[in-house]
N, C-alpha and C positions, 0 to 999 in steps of 0.2 A: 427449526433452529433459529435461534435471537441474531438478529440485526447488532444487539448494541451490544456484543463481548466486549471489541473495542474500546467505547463509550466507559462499560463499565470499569474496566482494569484502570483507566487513565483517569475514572473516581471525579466526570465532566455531569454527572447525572444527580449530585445529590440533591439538587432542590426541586427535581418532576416528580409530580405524583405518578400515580400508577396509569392515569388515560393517558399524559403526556410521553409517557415513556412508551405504550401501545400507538402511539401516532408518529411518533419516531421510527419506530421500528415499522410500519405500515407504508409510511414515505419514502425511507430506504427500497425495500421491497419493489413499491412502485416505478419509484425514481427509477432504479436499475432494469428494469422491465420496458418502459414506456419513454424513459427521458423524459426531461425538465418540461419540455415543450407541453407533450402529450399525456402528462401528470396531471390529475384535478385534483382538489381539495376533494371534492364529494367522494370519489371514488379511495381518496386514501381514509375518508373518516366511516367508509364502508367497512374496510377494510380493519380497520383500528377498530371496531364494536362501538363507535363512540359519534356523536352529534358536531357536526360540520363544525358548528359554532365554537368548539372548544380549540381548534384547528386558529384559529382567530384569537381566543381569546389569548392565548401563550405565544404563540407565533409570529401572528400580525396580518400573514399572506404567505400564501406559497413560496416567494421568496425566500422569504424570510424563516420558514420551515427548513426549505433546500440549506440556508445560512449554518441555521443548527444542527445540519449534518457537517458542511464541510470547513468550519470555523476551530470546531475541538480539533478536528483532525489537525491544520495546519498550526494550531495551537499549545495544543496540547500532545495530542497523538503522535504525529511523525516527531516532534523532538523527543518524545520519551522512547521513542523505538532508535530513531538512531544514537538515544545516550548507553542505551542498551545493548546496541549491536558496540560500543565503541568499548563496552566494558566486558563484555561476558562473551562477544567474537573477535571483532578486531586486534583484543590485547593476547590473544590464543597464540603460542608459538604454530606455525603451520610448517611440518616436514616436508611436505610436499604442495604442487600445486593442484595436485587433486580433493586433498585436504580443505584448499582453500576454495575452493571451487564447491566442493561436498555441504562446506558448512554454510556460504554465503546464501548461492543457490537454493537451495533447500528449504531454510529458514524464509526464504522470500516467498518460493514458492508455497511452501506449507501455509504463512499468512495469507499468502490471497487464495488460493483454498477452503480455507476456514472463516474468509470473511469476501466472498464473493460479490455481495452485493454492494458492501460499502465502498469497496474498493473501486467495481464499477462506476460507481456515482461518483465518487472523487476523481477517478482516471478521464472521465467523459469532462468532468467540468475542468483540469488540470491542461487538457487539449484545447479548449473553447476562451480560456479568460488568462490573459498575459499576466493578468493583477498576481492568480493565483501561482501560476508559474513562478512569479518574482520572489514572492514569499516565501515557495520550497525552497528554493536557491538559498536564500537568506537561512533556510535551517542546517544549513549543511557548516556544523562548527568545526571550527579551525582544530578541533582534535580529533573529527573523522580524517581530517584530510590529511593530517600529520602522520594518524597509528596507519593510515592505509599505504601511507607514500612507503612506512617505515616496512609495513610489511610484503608489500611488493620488489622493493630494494630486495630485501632478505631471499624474496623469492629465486631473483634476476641472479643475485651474487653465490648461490646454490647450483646455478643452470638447473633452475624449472622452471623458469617463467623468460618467455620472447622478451626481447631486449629492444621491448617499446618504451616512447613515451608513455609517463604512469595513466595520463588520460586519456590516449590513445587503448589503454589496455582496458580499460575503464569501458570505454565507447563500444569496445569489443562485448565486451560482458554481457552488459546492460541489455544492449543488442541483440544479443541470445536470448536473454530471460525474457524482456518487451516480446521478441515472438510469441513465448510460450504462453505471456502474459494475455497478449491480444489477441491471441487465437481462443483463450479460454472465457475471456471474457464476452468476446463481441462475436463469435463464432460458431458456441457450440463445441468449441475443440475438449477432450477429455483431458484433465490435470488429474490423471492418478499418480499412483508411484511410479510406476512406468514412464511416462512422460515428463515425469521432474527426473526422474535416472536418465534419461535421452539428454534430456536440457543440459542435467551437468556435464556430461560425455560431449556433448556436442564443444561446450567450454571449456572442456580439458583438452582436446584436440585441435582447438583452432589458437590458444595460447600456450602450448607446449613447442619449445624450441626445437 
């Protein structure tokens, strides 16, 4: 299965030819396997069918490889996913807080399921460099924070949802899913159906008043 669904939905790929896009997707691969450290160019142009040299010629250096994996993401990628989530989830009337749980949940987990690797490699490098943390911060626009405040209110004002602070509920959440998230990632833990249905149950119970 390809590395670069992501990549290509977000339409970050048209100017690689077809080695640059197998060296991509090879370095992902890698990267999430071995980490940035323990990554070599030889081994990902192994990997790729393809001569070290051209790893360099597009690239530059390893860095600079690892770059053009996690540059679209923060660029391109996580804003189109959260304009996405602000229009076709966020704006969803939710009846309940199971609802809202069901879709958020879900949706999270089913992408990092389907894109394992990349995810890894940005979640690894989003832990290690403050730059990058700064930057997701800065994508978080003032109309996630508005449709979420709005539809947590709605929640609260129903009695379905604990009558926390919205970031406190927030903090809750997150908290759930990052388990499911890092056990699946850096563990070995199974992210079937089963365990995103746990995950969300587990969220519906501990933010049900």
């Amino acid at each position: 299965m390809s590395n670069l669904t992501l990549f290509e939905s977000a339409q970050v790929l048209a100017g690689y030819t077809q080695k640059q896009r197998q060296i991509l997707d090879a370095a992902i691969s890698v990267f999430a396997e071995k980490g940035y450290a323990g990554a070599s160019t030889h081994e990902i142009a192994k990997r790729a069918g393809v001569a070290e040299g051209n790893i360099f010629a597009r690239f530059g250096s390893k860095r600079g490889l690892l770059n053009a994996v996690i540059k679209p993401i923060i660029n391109q990628i996580f804003p189109n996913a959260m304009a996405e989530m602000i229009q076709n989830q966020l704006n969803l009337p939710f009846p309940s807080l199971a609802d809202f749980c069901r879709e958020l949940v879900t949706g999270r987990l089913h992408l990092l399921r389907d894109n394992t690797a990349v995810v890894k490699v940005f979640v690894t490098e989003l832990f290690s460099q403050e730059q990058i943390r700064e930057l997701i911060i800065q994508r978080f626009s003032d109309d996630y924070w508005v449709q979420l405040t709005k539809t947590l209110d709605q929640l609260k004002a129903h009695g379905q949802l604990v009558q926390w602070d919205n970031h406190a509920i927030m903090k809750c959440l997150w908290s759930i899913v990052g388990g499911t998230a890092v056990g699946a990632l850096y563990f070995g833990q199974p992210l079937d159906d089963q365990s995103i249905a746990l995950t969300v149950e587990a969220a519906i119970k501990a933010l049900t008043p």
